[in-house]
DSSP file (Angstrom, degrees, kcal/mol; ACC not computed):
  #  RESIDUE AA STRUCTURE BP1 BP2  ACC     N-H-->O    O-->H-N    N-H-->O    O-->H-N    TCO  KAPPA ALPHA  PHI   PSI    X-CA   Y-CA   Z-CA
    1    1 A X              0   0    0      0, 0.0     2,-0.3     0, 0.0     3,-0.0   0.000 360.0 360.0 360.0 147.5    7.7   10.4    4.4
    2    2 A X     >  -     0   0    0     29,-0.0     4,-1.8    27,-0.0    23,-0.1  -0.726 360.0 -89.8-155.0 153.4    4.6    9.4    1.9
    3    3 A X  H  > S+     0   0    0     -2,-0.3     4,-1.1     1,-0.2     5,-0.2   0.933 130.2  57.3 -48.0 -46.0    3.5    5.5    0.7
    4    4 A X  H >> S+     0   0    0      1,-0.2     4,-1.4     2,-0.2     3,-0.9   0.923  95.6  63.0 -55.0 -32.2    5.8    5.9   -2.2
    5    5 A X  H >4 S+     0   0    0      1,-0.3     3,-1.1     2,-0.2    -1,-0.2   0.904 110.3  39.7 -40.2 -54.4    8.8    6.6    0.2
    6    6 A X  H 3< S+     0   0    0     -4,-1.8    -1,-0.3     1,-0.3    -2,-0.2   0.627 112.7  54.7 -85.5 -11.1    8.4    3.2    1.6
    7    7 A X  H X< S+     0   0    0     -4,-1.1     3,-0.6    -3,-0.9    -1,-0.3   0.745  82.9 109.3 -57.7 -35.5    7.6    1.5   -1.9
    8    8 A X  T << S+     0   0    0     -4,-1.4    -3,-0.0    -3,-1.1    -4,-0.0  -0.153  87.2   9.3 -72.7 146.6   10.7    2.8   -3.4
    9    9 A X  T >  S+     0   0    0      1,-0.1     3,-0.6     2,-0.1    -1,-0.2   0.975  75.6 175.9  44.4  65.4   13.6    0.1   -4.0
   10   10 A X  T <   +     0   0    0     -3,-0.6     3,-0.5     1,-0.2    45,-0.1   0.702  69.5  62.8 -47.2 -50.9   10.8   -2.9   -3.1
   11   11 A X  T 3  S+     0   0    0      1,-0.2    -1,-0.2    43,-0.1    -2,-0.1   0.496 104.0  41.0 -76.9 -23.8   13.8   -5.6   -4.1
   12   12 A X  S <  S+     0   0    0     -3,-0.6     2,-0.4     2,-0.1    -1,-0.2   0.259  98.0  84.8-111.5  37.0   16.2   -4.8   -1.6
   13   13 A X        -     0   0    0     -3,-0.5     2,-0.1     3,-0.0    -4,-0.0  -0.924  66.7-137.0-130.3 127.6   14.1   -4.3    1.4
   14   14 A X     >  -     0   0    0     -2,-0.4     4,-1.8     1,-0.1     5,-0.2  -0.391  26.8-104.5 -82.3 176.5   13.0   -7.0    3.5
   15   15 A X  T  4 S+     0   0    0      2,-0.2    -1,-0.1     1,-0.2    33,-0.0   0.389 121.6  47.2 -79.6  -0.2    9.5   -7.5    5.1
   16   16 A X  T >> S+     0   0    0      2,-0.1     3,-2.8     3,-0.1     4,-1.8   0.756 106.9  54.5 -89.6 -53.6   10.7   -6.3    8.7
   17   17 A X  H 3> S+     0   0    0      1,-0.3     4,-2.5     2,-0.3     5,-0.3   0.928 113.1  46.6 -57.6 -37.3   12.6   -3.1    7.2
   18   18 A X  H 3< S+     0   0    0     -4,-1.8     4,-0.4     1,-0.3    -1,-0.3   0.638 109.1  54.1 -86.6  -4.7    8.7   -1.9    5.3
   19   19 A X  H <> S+     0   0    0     -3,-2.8     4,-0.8    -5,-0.2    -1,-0.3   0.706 109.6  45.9 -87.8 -12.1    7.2   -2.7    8.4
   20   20 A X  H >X S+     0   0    0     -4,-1.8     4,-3.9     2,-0.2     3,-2.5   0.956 114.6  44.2 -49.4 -83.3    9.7   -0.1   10.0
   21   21 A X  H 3X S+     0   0    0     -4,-2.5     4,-6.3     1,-0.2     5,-0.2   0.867 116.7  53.9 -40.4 -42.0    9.3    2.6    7.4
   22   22 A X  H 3> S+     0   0    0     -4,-0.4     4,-2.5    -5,-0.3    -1,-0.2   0.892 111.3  41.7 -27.7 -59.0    5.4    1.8    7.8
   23   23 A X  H << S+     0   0    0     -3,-2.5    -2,-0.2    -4,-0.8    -1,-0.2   0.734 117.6  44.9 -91.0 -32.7    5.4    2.2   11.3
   24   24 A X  H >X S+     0   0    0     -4,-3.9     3,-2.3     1,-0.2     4,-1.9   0.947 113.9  55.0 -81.5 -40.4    7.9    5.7   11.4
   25   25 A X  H 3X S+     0   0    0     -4,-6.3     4,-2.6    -5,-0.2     3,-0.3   0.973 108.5  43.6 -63.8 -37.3    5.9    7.1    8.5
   26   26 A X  H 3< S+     0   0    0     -4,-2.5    -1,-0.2     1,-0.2    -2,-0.2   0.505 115.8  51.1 -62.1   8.6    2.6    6.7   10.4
   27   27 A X  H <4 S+     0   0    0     -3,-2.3    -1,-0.2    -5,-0.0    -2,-0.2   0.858 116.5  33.7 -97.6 -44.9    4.2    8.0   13.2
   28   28 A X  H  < S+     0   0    0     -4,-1.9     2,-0.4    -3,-0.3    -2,-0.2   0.636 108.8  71.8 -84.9 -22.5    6.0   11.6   11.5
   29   29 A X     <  -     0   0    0     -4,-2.6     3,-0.4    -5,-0.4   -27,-0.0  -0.848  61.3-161.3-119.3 127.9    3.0   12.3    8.9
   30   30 A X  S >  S+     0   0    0     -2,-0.4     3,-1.3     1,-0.2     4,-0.3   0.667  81.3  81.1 -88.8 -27.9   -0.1   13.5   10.2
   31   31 A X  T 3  S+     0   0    0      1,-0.2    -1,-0.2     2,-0.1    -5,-0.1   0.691 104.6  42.4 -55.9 -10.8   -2.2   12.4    6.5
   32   32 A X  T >  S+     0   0    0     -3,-0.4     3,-1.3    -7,-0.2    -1,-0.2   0.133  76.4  93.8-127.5  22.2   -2.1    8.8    8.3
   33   33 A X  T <  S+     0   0    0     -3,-1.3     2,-4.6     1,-0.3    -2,-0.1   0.977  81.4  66.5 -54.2 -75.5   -2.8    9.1   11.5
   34   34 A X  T 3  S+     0   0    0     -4,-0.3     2,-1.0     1,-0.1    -1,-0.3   0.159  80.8  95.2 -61.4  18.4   -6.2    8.4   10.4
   35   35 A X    <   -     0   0    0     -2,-4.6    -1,-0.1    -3,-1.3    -3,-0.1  -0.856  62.0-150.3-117.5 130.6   -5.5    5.1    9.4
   36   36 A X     >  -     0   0    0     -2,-1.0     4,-2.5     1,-0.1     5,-0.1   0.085  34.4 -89.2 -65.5-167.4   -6.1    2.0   11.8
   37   37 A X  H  > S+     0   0    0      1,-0.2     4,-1.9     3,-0.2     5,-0.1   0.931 124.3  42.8 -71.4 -43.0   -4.6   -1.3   12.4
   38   38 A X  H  > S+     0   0    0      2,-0.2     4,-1.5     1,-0.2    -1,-0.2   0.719 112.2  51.6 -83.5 -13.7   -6.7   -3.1    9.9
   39   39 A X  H  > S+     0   0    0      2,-0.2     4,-1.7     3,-0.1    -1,-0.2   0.858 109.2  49.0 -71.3 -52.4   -6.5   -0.5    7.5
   40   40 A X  H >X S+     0   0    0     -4,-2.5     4,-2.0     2,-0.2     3,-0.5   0.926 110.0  58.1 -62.1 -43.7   -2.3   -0.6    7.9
   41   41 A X  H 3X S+     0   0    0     -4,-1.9     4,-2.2     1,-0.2     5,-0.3   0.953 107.6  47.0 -31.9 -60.1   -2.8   -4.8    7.4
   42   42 A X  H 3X S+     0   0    0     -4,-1.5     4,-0.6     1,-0.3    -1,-0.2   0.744 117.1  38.4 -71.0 -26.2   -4.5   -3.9    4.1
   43   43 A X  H <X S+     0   0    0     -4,-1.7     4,-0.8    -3,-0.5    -1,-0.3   0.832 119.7  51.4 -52.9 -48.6   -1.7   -1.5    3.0
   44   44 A X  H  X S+     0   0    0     -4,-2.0     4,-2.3     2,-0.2    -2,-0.2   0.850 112.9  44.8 -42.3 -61.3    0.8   -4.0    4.6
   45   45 A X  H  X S+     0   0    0     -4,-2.2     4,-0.9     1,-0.3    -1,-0.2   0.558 112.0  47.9 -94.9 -28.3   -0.7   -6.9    2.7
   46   46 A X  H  X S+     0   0    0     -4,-0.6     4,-2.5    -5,-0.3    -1,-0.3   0.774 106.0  59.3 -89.9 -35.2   -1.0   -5.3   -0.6
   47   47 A X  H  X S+     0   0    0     -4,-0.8     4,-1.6     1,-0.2    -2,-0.2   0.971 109.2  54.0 -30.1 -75.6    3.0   -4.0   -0.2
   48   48 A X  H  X S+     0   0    0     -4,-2.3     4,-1.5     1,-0.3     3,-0.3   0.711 104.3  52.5 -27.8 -63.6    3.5   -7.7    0.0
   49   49 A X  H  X S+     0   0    0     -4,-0.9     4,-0.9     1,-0.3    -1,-0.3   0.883 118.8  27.1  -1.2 -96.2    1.9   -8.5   -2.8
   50   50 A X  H  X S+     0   0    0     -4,-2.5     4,-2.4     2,-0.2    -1,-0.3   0.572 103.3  74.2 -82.2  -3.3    3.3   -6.7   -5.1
   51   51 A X  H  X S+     0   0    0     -4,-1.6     4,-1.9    -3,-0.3     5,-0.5   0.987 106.1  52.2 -81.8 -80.2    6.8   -6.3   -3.4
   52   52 A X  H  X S+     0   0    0     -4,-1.5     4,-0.6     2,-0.2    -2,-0.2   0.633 105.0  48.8 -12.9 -50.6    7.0  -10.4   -4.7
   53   53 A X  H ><>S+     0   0    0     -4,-0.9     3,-1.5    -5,-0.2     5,-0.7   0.976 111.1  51.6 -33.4 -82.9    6.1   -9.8   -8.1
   54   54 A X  H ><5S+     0   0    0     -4,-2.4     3,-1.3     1,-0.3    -2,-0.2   0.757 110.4  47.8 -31.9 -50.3    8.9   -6.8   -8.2
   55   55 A X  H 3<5S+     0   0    0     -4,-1.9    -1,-0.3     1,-0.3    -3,-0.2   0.736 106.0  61.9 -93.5 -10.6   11.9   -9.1   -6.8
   56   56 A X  T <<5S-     0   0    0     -3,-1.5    -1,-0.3    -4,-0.6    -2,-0.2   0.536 119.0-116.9 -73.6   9.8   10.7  -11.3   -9.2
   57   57 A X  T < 5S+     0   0    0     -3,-1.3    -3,-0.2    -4,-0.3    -2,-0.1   0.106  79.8 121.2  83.6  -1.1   11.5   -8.9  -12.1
   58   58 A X      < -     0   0    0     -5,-0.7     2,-0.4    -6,-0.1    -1,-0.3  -0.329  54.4-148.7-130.6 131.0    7.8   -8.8  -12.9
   59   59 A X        -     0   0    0     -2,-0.1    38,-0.1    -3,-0.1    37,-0.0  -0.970  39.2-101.1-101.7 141.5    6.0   -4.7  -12.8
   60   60 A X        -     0   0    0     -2,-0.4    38,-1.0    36,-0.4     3,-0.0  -0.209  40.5-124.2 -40.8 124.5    2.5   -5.0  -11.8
   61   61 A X     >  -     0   0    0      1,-0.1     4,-1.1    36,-0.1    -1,-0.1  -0.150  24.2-105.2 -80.8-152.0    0.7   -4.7  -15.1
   62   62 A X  H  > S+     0   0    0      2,-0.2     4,-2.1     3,-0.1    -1,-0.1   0.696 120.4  57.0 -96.2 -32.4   -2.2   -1.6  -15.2
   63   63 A X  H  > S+     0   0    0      1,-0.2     4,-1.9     2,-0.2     5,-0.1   0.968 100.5  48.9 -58.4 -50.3   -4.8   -4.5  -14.9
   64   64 A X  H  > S+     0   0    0      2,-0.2     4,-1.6     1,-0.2    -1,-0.2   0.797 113.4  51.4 -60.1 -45.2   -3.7   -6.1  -11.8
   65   65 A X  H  X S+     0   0    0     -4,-1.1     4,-3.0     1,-0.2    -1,-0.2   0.903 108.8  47.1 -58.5 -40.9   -3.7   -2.6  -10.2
   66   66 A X  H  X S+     0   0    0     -4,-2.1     4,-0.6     1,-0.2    -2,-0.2   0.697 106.1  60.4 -98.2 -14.2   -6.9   -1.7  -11.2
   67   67 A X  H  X S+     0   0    0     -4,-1.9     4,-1.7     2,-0.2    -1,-0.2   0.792 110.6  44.1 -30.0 -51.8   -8.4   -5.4   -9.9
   68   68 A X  H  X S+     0   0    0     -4,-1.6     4,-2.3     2,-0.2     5,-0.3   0.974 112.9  47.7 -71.0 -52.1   -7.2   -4.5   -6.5
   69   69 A X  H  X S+     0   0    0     -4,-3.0     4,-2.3     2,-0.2    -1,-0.2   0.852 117.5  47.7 -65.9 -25.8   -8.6   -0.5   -6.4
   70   70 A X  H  X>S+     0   0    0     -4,-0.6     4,-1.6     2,-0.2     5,-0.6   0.967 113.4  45.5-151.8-100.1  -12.0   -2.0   -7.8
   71   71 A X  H  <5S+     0   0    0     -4,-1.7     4,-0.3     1,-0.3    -2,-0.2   0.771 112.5  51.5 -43.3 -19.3  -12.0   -4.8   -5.0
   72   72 A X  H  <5S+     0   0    0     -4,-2.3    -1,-0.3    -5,-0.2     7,-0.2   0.913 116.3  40.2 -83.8 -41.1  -11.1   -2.4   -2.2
   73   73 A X  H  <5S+     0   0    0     -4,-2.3     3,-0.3    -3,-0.4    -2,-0.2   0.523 107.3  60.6 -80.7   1.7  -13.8   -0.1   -3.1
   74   74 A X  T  <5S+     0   0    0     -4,-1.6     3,-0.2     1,-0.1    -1,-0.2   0.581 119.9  31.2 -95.8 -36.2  -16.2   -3.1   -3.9
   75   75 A X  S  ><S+     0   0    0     -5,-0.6     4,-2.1    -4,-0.3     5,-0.2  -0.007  79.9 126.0-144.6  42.9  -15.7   -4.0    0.0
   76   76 A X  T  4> +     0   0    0     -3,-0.3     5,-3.8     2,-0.2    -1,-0.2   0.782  69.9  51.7  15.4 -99.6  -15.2   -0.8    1.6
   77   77 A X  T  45S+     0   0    0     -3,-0.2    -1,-0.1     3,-0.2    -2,-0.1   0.694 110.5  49.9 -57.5 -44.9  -17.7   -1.0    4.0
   78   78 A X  T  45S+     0   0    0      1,-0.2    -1,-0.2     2,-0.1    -2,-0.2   0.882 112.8  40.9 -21.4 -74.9  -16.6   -4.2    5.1
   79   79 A X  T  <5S-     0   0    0     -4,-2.1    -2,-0.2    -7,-0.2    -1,-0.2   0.232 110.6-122.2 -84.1   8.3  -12.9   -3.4    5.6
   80   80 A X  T   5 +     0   0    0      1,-0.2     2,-0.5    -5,-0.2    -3,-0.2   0.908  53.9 159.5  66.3  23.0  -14.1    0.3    7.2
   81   81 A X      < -     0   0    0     -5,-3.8    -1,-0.2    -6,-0.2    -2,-0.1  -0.782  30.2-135.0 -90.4 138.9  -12.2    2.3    4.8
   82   82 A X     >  -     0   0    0     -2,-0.5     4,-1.4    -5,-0.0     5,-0.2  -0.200  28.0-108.3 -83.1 169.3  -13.1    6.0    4.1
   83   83 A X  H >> S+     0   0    0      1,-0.2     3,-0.9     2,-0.2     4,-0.9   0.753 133.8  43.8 -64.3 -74.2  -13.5    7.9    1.2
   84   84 A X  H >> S+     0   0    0      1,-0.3     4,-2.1     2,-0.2     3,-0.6   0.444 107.3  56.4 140.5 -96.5  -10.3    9.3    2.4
   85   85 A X  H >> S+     0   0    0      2,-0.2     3,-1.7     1,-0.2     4,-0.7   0.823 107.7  60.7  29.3 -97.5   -8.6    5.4    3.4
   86   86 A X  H <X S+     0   0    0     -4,-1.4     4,-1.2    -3,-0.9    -2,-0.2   0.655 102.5  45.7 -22.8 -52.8   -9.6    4.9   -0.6
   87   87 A X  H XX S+     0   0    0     -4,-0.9     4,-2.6    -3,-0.6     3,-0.6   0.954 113.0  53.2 -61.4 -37.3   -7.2    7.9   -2.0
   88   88 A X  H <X S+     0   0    0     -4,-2.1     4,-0.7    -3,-1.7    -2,-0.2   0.668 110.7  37.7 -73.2 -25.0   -4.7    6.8   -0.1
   89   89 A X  H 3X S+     0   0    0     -4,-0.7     4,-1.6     2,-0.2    -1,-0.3   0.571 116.9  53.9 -80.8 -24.8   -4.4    3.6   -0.9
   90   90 A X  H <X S+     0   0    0     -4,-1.2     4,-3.0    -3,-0.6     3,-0.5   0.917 105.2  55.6 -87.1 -65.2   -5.2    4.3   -4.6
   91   91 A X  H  X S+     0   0    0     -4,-2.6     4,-1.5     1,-0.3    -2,-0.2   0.775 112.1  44.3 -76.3 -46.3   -2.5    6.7   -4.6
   92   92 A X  H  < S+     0   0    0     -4,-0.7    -1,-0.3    -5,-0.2    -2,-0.2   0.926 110.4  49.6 -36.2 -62.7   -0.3    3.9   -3.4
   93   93 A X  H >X S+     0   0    0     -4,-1.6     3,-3.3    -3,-0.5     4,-1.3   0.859 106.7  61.3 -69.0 -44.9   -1.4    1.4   -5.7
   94   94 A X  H >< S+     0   0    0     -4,-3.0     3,-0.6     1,-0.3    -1,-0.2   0.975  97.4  57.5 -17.3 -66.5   -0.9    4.2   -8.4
   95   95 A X  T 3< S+     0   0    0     -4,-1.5    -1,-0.3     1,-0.3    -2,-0.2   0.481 101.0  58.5 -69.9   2.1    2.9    4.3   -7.5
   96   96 A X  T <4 S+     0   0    0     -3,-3.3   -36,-0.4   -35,-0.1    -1,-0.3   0.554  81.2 101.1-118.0 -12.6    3.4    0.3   -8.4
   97   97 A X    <<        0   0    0     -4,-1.3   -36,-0.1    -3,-0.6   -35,-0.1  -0.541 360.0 360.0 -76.7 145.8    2.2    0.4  -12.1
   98   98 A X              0   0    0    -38,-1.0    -1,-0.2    -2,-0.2   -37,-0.1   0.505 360.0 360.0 -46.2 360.0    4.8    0.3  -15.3
C-alpha cells in the first residue's frame, strides 16, 4: 500500500475510512515508518483538502498543487520534515493533479 492507494476513489470514502487506510499503510510499508504524528497530520490535512475539492467535482488545478509543495518546503524546518518527508509528500501531492 503507497499514498496513492489511499487517494484513489477520494469521493466515496469517508474521513474515518482514510484515516484507516492511513493508519494500515503506515503500519505494512516500511517507506513510512519514518513518518511521525505531526508529519501524518500534515498528510492527513492535505488529503482533506483536496478530498473536498474532488467530491465537489473540482481536480486540483497544477497551481494549487504547486502552492502547497512550495509552502511545505518554505516551512520545513518548522513542521520537521526531511528531505525524505518532502518526496513523499510531493509524490502524493503529485498523484492529485489533472
Amino acid at each position: 500500500m503507497d499514498l496513492q492507494d489511499i487517494t484513489k476513489d477520494l469521493t466515496s470514502q469517508t474521513n474515518y475510512r482514510i484515516t484507516q487506510r492511513m493508519e494500515e499503510m503506515m503500519r505494512t510499508n516500511p517507506n513510512y515508518r519514518n513518518l511521525d504524528e505531526a508529519n501524518r497530520g500534515v498528510i492527513m490535512d492535505l488529503i482533506k483538502k483536496y478530498k473536498e475539492k474532488i467530491r465537489h467535482g473540482l481536480k486540483p488545478s497544477r497551481l494549487t498543487v504547486k502552492e502547497d509543495k512550495y509552502y511545505l518546503y518554505e516551512n520545513r524546518v518548522k513542521l520537521g520534515l526531511t528531505h525524505y518527508d518532502l518526496e513523499q509528500i510531493n509524490n502524493l501531492l503529485d498523484s492529485f493533479k489533472e
